[in-house]
BABANU-386862 format. One line per field, with one value per residue (C-alpha): residue number from 1; x, y, z; residue in three letters. Coordinates in steps of 0.02 Angstrom, whole numbers, plus 50000, padded with zeros to 5 digits. Each point is the difference from the previous one (the first is absolute). Last residue first. Layout:
pos = NUM;...
x = X;...
y = Y;...
z = Z;...
code = ALA;...
This chain:
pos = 251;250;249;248;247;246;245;244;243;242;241;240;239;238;237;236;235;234;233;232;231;230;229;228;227;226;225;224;223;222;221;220;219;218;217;216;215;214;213;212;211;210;209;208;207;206;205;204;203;202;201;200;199;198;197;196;195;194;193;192;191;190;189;188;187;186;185;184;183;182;181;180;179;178;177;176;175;174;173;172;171;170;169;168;167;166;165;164;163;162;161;160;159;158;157;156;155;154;153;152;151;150;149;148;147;146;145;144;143;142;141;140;139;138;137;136;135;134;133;132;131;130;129;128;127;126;125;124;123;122;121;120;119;118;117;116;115;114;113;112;111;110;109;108;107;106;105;104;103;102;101;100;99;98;97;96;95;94;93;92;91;90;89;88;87;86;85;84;83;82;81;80;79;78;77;76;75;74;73;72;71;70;69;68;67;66;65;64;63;62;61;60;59;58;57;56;55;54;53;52;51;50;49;48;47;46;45;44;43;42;41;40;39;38;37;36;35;34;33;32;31;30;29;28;27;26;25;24;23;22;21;20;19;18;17;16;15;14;13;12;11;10;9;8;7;6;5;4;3;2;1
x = 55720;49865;49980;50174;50040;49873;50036;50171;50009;49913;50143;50104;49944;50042;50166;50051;49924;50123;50113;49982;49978;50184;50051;49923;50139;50042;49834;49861;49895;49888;49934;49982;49846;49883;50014;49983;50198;49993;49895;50141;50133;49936;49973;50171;50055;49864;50133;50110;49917;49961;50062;49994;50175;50067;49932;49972;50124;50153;49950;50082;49883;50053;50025;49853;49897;50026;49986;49827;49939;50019;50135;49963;50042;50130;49972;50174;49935;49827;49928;49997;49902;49932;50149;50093;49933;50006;50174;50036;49910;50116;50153;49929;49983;50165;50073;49877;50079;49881;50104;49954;50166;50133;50131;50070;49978;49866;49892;50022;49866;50106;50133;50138;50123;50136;50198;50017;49844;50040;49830;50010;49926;49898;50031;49829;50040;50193;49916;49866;50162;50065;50169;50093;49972;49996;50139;49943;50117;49912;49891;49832;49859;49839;49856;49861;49815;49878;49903;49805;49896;49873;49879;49865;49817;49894;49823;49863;49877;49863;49924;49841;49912;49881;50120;50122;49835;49944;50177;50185;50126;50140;50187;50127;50179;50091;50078;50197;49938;49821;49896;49804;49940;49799;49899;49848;49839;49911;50056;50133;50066;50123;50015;50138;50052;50132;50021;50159;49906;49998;50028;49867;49983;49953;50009;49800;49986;50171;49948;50176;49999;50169;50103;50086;49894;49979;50005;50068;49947;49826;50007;49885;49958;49857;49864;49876;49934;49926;49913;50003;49838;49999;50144;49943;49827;50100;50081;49824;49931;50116;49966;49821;50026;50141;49902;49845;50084;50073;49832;49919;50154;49963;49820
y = 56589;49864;49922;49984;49903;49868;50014;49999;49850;49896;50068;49937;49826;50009;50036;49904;49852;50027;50003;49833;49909;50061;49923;49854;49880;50054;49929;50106;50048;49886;50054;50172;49938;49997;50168;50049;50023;50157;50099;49961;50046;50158;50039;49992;50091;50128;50099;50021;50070;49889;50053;49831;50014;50107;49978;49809;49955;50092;49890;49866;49831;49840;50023;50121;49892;49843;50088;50050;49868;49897;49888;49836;49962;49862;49820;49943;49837;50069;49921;49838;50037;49872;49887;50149;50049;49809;50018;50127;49934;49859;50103;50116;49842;49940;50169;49990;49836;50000;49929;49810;49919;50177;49919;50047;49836;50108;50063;50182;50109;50057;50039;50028;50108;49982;49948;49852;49914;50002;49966;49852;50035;49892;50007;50032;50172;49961;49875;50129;50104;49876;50055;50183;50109;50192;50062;50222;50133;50160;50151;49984;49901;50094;49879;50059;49931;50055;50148;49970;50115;50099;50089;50107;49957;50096;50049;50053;50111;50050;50158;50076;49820;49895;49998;49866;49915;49961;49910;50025;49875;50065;49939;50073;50038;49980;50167;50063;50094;50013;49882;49973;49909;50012;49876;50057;49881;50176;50138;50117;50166;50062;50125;49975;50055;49948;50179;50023;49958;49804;50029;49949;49832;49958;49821;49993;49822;50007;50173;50054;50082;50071;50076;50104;50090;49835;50072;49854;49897;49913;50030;50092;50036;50125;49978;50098;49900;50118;49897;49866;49938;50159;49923;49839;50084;50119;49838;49911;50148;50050;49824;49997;50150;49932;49828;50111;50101;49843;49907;50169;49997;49827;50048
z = 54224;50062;49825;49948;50159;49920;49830;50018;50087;49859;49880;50130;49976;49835;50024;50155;49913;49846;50105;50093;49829;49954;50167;49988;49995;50207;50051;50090;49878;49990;50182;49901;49887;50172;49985;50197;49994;49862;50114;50144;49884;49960;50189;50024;49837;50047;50128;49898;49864;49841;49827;49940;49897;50109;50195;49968;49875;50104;50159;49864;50014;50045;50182;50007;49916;50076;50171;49959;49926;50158;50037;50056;50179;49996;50036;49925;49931;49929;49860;50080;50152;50092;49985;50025;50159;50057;49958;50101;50153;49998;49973;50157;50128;49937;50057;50160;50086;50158;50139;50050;50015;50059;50094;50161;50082;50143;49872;49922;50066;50170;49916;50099;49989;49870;50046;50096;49953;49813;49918;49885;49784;49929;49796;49898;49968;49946;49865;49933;49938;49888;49945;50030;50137;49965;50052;50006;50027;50038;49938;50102;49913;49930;49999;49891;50025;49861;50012;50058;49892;50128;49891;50083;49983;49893;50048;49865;50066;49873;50024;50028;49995;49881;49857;50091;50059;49810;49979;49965;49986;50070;49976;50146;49995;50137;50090;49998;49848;49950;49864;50008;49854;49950;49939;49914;50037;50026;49934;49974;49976;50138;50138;50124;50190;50101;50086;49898;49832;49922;49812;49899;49852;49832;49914;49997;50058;50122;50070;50108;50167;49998;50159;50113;50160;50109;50186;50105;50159;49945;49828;49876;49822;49951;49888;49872;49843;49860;49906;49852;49925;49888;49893;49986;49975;49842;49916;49993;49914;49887;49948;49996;49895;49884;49966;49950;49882;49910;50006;49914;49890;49949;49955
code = UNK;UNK;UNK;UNK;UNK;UNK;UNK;UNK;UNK;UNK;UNK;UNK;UNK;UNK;UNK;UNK;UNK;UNK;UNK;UNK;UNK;UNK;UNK;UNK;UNK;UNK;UNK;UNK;UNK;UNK;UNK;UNK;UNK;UNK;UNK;UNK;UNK;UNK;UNK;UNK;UNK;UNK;UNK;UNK;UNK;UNK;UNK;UNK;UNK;UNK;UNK;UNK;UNK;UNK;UNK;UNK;UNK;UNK;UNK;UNK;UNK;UNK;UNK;UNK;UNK;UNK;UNK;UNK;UNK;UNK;UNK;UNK;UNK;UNK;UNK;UNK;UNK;UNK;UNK;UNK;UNK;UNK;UNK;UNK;UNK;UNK;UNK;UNK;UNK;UNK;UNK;UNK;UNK;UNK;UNK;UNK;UNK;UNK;UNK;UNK;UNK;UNK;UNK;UNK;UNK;UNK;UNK;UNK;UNK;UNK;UNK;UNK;UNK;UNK;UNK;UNK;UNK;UNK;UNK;UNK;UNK;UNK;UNK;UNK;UNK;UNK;UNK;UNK;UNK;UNK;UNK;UNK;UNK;UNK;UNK;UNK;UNK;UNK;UNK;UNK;UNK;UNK;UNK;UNK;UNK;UNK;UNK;UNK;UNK;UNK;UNK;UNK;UNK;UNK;UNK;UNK;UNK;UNK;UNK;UNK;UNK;UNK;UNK;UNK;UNK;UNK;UNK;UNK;UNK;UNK;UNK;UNK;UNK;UNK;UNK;UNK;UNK;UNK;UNK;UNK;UNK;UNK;UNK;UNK;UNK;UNK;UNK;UNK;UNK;UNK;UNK;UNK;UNK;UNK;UNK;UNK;UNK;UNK;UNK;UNK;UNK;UNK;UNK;UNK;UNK;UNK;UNK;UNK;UNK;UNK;UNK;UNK;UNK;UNK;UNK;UNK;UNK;UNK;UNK;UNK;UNK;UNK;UNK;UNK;UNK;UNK;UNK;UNK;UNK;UNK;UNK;UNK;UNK;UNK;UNK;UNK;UNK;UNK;UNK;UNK;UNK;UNK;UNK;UNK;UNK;UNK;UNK;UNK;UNK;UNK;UNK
């Protein structure tokens, strides 16, 4: 009798593991933009952990169903998260549009080689002196008032220190109000360009869109510190593995 029940179990089993398996289709798509042919990239199955290489025309064919959420990566583009839905299977293909990524760089000021006295003491005290216009030998101002004194000027140093520390009163994690670096940058600071074409065996021209697979694992934004290197690595590694299946799969 209990290897009846035992039989059973395995059947209904077999079963259930063979309709999730049926459930999934053949899902056909292509990935867009408005200004720029997208002809490098991943669409990645999160539920299924299985993904397609995007083809020069954009194209992909993937397994899936619905309630699947799919992850759309492409260099210099933003990565999209779909949810998919009865409609998605409804049409020919499914048309997934990525928008391009604009990262803002940070302001650099590049000063020309020369000798610099800077002025020494309290520097708010020379902005809030009045200075007297020397009739004899500037032009006149037609702005300043007729004493030659500047009263009701708008002092914008102080105006800046006092937005400044509203900013940080708002924000006390951030004092220097720097950009965060991505992933990306972390990794190829930290990481040897060696590791990635030697030790991962990637091809030049995958290390890029490597990275940007890697960035949609929610797991790489604790990453980002310079005590987890070791951690970092052993991210790269597994989530190559991952890679490999995909680009294996379109060889």
């Amino acid at each position: 009798m209990k290897n009846k029940i035992g039989i059973l179990f395995l059947i209904l089993f077999y079963q259930f593991c063979s309709g999730q398996i049926l459930t999934r289709i053949p899902l056909r798509g292509q990935v867009v933009n408005d200004s720029i042919k997208i002809e490098n990239g991943i669409v990645f199955n999160v539920n299924t952990k299985t993904g397609t290489v995007i083809n020069q025309q954009g194209f992909f064919t993937l397994l899936a169903k619905v309630n699947d959420t799919l992850v759309v990566s492409s260099l210099a583009f933003k990565s999209k998260k779909v949810i998919l839905t009865q409609k998605d299977f409804s049409v020919s293909f499914l048309r997934i549009k990525l928008e391009i990524y604009t990262k803002q760089l940070v302001e650099v000021v590049v000063y020309a080689k020369k000798n610099i006295h800077p002025i020494e003491g309290n520097t708010q005290a020379i902005v809030d002196k009045q200075y007297f216009d020397d009739g004899k030998s500037s032009p006149k101002n037609q702005v300043m008032p007729p004493n030659g004194t500047i009263e009701n000027g708008m002092n914008f140093v102080r105006m800046y220190k006092d937005i400044l520390k509203i900013l940080k009163i708002k924000n006390p994690e951030r004092t220097d109000f720097i950009t965060p670096a991505s992933f990306t940058e972390v990794a190829m600071k930290t990481i040897s360009y060696t590791f990635f074409t030697n030790t991962l065996n990637l091809k030049e021209d995958e290390i890029g869109l490597f990275l940007v697979f890697c960035e949609n694992d929610s797991k790489s934004k604790t990453l980002l510190k310079p005590e987890s290197q070791f951690e970092l690595i052993d991210f790269l590694v597994s989530k190559n593995l991952e890679f490999k299946k995909i680009t294996a799969s379109e060889n």
